[in-house]
C-alpha positions as CSV (number, residue, x, y, z in Angstrom):
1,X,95.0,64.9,96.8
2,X,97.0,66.4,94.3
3,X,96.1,69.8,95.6
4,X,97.4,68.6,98.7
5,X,100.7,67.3,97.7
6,X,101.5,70.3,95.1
7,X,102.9,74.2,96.2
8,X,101.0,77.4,94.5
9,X,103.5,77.3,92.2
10,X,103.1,73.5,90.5
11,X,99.8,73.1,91.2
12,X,98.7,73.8,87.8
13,X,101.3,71.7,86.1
14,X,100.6,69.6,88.9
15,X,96.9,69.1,87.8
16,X,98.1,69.1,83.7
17,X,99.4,65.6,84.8
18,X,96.3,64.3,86.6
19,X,94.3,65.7,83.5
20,X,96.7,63.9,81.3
21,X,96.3,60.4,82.5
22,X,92.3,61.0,82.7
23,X,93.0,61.5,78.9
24,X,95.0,59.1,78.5
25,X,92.0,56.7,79.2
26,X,90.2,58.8,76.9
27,X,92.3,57.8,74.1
28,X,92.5,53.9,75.0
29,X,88.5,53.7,76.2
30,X,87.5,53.6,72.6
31,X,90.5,51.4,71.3
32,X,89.5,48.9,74.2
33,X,86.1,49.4,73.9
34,X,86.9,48.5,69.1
35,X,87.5,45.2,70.7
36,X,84.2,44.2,70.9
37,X,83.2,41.3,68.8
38,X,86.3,40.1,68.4
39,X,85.5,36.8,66.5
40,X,83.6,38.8,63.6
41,X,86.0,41.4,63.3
42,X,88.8,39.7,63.9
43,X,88.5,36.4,62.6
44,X,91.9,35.1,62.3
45,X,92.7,35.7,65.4
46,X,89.4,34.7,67.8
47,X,87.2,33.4,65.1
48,X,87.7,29.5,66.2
49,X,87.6,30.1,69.7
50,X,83.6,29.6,70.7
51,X,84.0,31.7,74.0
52,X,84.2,34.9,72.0
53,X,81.4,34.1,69.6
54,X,78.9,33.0,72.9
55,X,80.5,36.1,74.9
56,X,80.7,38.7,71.9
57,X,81.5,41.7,74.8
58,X,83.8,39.6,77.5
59,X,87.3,41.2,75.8
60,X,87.0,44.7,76.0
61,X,84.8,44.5,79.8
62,X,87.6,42.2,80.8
63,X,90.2,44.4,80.3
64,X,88.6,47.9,81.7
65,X,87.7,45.6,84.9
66,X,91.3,44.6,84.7
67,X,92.2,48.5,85.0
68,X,89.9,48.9,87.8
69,X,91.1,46.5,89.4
70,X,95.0,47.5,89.0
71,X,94.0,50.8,90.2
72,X,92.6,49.4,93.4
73,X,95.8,47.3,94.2
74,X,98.5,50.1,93.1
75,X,96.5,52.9,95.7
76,X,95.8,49.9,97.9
77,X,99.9,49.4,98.6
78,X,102.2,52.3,97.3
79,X,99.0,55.3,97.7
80,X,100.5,57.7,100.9
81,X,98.2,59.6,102.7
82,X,98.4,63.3,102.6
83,X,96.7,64.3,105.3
84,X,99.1,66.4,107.5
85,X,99.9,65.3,110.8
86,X,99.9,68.7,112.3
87,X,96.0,69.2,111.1
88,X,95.2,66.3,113.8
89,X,96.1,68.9,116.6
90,X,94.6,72.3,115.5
91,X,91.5,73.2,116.9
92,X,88.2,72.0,115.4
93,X,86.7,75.5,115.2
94,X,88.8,76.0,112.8
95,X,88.3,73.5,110.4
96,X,84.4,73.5,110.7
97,X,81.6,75.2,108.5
98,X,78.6,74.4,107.9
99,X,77.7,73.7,104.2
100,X,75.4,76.8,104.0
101,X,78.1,78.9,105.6
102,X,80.7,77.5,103.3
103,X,78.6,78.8,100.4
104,X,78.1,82.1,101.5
105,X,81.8,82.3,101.5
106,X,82.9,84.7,99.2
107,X,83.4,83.0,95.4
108,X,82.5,79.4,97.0
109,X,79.0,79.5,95.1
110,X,80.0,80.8,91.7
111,X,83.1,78.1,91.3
112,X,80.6,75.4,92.4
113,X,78.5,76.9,89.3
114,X,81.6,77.3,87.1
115,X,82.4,73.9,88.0
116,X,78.8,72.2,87.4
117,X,78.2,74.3,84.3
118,X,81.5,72.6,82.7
119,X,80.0,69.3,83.7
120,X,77.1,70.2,82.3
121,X,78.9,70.5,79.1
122,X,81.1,68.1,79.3
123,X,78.2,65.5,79.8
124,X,76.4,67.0,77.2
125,X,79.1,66.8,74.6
126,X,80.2,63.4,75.7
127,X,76.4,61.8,75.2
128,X,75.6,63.3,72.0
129,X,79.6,63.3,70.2
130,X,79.1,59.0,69.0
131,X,75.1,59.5,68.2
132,X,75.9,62.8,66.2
133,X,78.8,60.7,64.2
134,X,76.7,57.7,63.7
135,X,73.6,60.0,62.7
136,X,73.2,59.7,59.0
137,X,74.4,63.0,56.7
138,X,71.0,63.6,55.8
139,X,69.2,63.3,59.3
140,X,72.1,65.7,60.6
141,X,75.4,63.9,61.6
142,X,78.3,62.6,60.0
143,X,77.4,58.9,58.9
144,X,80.3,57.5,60.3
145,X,80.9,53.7,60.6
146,X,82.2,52.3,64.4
147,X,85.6,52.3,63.7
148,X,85.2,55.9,62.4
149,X,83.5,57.2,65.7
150,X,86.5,55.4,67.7
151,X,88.8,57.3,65.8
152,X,87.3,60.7,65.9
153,X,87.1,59.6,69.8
154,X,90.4,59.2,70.0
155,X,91.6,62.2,68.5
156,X,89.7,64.3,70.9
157,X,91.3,62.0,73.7
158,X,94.8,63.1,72.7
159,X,94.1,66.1,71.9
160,X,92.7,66.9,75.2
161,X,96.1,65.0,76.8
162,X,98.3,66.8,74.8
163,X,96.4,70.7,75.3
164,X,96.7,69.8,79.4
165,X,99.8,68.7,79.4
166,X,101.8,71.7,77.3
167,X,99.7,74.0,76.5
168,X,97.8,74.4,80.7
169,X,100.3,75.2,82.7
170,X,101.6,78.4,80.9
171,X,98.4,79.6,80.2
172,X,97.4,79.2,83.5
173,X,100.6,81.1,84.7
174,X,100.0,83.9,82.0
175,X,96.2,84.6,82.1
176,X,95.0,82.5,85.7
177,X,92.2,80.5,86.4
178,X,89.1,83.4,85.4
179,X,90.8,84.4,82.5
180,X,91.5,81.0,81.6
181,X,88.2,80.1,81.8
182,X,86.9,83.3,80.3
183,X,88.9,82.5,77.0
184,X,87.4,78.6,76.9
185,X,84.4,79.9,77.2
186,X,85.0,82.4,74.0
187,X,86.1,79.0,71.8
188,X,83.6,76.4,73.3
189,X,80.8,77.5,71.4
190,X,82.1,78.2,67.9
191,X,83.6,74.8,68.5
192,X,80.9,72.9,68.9
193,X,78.8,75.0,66.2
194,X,81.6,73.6,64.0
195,X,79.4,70.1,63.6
196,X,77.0,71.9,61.8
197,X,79.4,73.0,59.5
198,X,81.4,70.2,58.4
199,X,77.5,68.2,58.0
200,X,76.8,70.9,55.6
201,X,80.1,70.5,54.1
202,X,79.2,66.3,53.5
203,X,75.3,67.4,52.4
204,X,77.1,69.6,49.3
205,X,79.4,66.7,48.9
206,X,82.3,68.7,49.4
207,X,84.0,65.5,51.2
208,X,87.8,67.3,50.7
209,X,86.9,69.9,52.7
210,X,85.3,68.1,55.3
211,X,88.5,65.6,55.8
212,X,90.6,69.0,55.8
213,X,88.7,70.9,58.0
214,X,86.9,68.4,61.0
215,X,90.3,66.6,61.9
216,X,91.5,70.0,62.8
217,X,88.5,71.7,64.5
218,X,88.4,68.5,66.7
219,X,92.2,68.7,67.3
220,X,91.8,72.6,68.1
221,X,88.6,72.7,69.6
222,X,89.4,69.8,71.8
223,X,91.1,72.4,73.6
224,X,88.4,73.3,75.5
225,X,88.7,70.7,78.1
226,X,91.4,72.3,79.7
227,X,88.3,74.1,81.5
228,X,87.6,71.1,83.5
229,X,90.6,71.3,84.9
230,X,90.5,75.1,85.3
231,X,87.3,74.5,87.5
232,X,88.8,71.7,89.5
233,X,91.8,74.8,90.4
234,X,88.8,77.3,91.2
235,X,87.4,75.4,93.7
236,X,89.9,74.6,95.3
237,X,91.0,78.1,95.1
238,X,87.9,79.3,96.5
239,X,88.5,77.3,99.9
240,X,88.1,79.3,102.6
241,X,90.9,76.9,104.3
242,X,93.1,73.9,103.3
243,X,91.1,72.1,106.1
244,X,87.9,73.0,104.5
245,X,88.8,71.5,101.0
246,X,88.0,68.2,101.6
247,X,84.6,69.4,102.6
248,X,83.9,72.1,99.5
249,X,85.3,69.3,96.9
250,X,82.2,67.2,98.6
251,X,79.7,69.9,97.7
252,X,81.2,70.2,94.3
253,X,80.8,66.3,93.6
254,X,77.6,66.2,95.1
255,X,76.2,68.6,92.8
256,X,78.0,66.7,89.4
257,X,75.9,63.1,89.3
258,X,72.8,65.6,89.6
259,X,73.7,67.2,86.3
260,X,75.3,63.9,85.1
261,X,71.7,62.6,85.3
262,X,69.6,65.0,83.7
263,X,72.7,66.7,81.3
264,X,73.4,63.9,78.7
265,X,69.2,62.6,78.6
266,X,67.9,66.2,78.2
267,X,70.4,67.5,75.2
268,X,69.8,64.2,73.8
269,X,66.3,63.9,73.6
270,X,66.7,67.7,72.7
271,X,68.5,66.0,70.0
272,X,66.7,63.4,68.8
273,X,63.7,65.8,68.4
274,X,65.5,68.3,66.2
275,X,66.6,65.0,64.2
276,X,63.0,63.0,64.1
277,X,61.0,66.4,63.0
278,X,64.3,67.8,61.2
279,X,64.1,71.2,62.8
280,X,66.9,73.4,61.8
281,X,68.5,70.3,59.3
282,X,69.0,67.6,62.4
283,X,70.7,70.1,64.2
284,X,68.9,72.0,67.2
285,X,70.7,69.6,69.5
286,X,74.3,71.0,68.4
287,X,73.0,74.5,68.2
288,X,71.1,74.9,71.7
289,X,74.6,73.2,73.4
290,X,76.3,75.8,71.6
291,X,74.3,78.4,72.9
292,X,75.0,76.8,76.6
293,X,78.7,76.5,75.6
294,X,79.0,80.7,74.8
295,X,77.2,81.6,77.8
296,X,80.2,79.6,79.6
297,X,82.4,82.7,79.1
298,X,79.7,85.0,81.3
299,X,79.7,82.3,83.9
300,X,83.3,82.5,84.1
301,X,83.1,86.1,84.8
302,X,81.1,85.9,87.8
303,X,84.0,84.4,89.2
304,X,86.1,86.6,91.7
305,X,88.8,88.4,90.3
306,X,92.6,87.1,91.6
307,X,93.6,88.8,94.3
308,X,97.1,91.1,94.2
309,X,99.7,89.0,95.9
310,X,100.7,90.8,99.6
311,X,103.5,92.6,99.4
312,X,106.8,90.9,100.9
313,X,109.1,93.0,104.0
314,X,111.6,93.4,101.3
315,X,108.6,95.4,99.0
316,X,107.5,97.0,102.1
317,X,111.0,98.3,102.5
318,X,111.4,99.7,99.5
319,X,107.8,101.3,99.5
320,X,108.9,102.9,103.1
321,X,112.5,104.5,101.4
322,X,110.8,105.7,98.4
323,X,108.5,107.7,100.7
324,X,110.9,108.9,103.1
């Protein structure tokens, strides 16, 4: 939809928005989610109302079902649809393709790949991030307390917002969607290979340099994510037809609860081996996803290079005269 309603030109800033509220719930998930208990750890304030105490979880469940539910009544009544009228009476040959004819179509396949790969990643990173803080220093993590993981959370979550939102769009202008994704996949892995670091960093007790160095490799690093978005602009560049996008964007999100089902149980079972036997200090979880995360930048590459925008009548022109 927002390709639809966005011009070659804004689409990227166009999508740095859509990112940015996605983010946005990011950051607020894990302050909603803090909620939790509320009688316990806010006694003052629930702690002599008995609905909290028999329904410890109500608050926070509450609220994201109130979101959800918002969501549905604000697209419900003010949501326009962008399907173009003038689609309605162009012929169907033309927007038809089969599914194995739309993957044969040239760079179709590899930004599906680019596009589950990140996913993969993503969902990865996402399942083992809170066990990994929560894991104790010794067994491999950081030994962080709830509110702690929340925070750390958090500051990815606005990270994330504020890399899409300022940071996207230009680079996107200056380097494009393959470069782009080319140079996330450079950082991705020494980021993540960064949680190995700052353990060792608590194991020597070197707690100062930890608290300098992880709040700003998570604020940096963090900056990965604008991949996801990257992928969601080579798909849809890879359409062989804006009629046709509707239908790639359903192979693309067809493939994702696939790897969203095997993605965060095998890299953490991965790492709860590596922490139960305490192969490679806790941490062959963290370094095999790092492995996956450098490969990203060869994945990336297998991506069609941008084409050289045609030539306008006034360039032809001027081509023609410099000849003559």
């Amino acid at each position: 939809m927002f390709h639809e309603l966005s011009t070659p030109k804004n689409t990227a800033r166009a999508f740095s928005y859509f990112a940015f509220a996605g983010n946005l719930g990011i950051f607020a998930g894990p302050v909603i989610g803090s909620l939790a208990r509320p009688a316990e750890q806010y006694p003052d304030i629930f702690g002599h109302i008995q609905f909290f105490h028999d329904w410890p979880y109500i608050l926070p469940t509450a609220i994201a079902g109130a979101v959800g539910l918002t969501a549905a009544i604000t697209a419900s009544l003010f949501l326009k649809e962008t399907l173009p009228e003038k689609l309605k009476n162009k012929d169907p040959a033309e927007q038809t393709m089969s599914t194995w004819e739309l993957l044969k179509y040239p760079g179709v396949a590899t930004s599906i790949l680019a596009f589950s790969w990140a996913s993969m990643l993503g969902f990865a990173f996402t399942a083992l991030c809170p066990v990994y803080f929560y894991t104790s220093v010794s067994l491999g993590g950081f030994g962080f307390s709830e509110q702690f993981i929340a925070l750390f959370i958090s500051i990815n979550g606005i990270a994330q917002a504020l890399w899409l939102l300022f940071a996207f769009p230009p680079l996107h202008k200056r380097l494009g969607t393959r470069r782009l994704l080319q140079f996330c996949g450079v950082f991705w892995g020494p980021f993540i290979l960064f949680f190995p670091i700052n353990n060792w960093f608590l194991r020597n007790g070197w707690k100062a340099a930890f608290w300098t160095i992880a709040p700003v490799v998570q604020t940096l690093g963090s900056g990965v994510a604008i991949a996801f978005t990257a992928c969601q602009l080579a798909v849809n560049e890879a359409a062989p037809s804006p009629e046709l996008l509707g239908t790639l964007n359903g192979v693309a999100l067809t493939i994702q609860p696939a790897v969203r089902a095997i993605a965060p149980s095998l890299f953490s079972s991965i790492f709860a081996t590596g922490v139960k036997k305490h192969i490679l200090g806790g941490q062959l979880g963290m370094l095999i996803l790092a492995v996956f995360a450098g490969a990203y930048f060869f994945v990336a590459s297998l991506l069609p290079k941008p084409k050289d925008p045609e030539p306008t009548n006034d360039q032809n022109n001027d081509e023609l005269a410099s000849g003559a």
